[in-house]
C-alpha positions as CSV (number, residue, x, y, z in Angstrom):
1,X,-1.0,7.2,10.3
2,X,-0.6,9.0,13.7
3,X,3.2,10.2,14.8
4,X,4.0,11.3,18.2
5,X,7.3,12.3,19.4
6,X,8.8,11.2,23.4
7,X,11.7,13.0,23.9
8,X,13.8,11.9,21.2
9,X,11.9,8.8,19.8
10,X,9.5,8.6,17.0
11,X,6.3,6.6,17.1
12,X,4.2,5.7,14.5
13,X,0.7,4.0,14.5
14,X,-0.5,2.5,11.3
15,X,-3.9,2.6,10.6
16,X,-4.7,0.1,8.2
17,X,-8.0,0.5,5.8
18,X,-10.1,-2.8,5.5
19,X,-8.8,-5.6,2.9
20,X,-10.9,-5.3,-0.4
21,X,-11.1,-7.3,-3.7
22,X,-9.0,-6.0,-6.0
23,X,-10.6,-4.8,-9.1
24,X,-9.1,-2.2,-11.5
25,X,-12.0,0.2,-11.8
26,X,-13.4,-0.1,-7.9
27,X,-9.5,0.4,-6.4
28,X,-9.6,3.6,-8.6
29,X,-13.0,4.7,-6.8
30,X,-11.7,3.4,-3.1
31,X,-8.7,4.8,-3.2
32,X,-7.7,8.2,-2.1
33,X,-5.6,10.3,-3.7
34,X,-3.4,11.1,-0.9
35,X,0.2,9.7,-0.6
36,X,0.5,6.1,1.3
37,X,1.5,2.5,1.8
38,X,-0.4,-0.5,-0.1
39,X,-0.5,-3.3,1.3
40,X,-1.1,-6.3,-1.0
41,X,-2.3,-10.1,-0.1
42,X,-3.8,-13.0,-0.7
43,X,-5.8,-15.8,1.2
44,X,-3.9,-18.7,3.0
45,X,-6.6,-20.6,4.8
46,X,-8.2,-18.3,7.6
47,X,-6.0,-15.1,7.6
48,X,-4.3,-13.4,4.5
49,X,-0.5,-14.1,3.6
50,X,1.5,-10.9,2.5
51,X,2.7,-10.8,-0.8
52,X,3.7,-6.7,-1.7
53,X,4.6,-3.6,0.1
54,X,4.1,-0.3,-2.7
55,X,4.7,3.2,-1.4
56,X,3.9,5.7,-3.0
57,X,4.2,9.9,-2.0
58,X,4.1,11.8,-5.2
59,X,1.1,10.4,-6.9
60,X,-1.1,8.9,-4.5
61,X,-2.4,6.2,-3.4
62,X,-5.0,6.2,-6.5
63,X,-2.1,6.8,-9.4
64,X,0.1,4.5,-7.8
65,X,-1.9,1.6,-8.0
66,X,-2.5,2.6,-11.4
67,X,1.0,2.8,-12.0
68,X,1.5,-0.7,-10.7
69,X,-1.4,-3.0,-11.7
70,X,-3.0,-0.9,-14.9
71,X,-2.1,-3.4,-18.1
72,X,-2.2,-0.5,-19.9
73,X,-0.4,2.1,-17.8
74,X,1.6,-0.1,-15.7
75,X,5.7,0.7,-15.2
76,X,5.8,-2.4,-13.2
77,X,4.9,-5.0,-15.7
78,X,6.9,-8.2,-14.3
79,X,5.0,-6.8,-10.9
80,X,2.0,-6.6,-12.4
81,X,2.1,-10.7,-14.5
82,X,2.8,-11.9,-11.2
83,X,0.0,-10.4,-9.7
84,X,-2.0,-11.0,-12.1
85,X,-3.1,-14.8,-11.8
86,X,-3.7,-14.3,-8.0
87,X,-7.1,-14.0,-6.2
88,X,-5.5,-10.3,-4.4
89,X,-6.6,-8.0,-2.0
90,X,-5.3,-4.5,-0.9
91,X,-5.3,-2.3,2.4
92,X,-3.7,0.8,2.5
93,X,-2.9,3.5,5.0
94,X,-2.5,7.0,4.7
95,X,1.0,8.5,5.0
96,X,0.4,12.7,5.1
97,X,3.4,13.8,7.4
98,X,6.4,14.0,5.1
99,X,8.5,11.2,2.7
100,X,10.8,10.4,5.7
101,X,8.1,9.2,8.1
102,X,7.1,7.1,5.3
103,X,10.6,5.7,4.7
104,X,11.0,5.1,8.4
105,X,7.3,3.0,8.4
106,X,7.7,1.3,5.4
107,X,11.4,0.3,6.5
108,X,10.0,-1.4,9.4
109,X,7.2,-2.9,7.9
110,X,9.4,-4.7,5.6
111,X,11.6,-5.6,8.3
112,X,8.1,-7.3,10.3
């Protein structure tokens, strides 16, 4: 993620990892352990369909997909089962300025 301030607006450009497969153990070896954005989909014909925005600042990117997929050490468990039957992939991007600039992108990607 690159910031750049104009005067008195903010602009943010995202820059999205590939998609991969996800697989518990691989995602834990991909991952970075830097605070970021996941971006989770799934296939729908020629171009993936979104299915889960996860932020995560304190942990990581790596413990916070633990946190949300890990049977075992999962807090999100509905998240998870519902995940969980789905052919899914992940991107992710790195968010290192501060947990406001992450607020402020993750706000708008929700909002797109």
């Amino acid at each position: 993620m690159k910031k750049s301030i104009v005067g008195e607006s903010v602009f943010y450009v995202i820059e999205w990892s590939q998609f991969f497969k996800y697989e518990r153990i691989s995602a834990g070896r991909i991952l970075p352990d830097m605070p970021g954005i996941l971006h989770f989909a799934e296939p729908k014909g020629d171009r993936m369909g979104s299915l889960l925005l996860f932020a995560s600042w304190r942990e990581g990117l790596r413990s916070g997909m633990k946190n949300l997929m890990d049977p075992i050490f999962t807090k999100y468990p509905n998240i998870r089962d519902d995940l969980a039957d789905r052919e899914l992939y992940y991107r992710y991007s790195v968010t290192d300025t501060s947990p406001q600039d992450m607020q402020d992108i993750f706000f708008y990607l929700l909002k797109s």
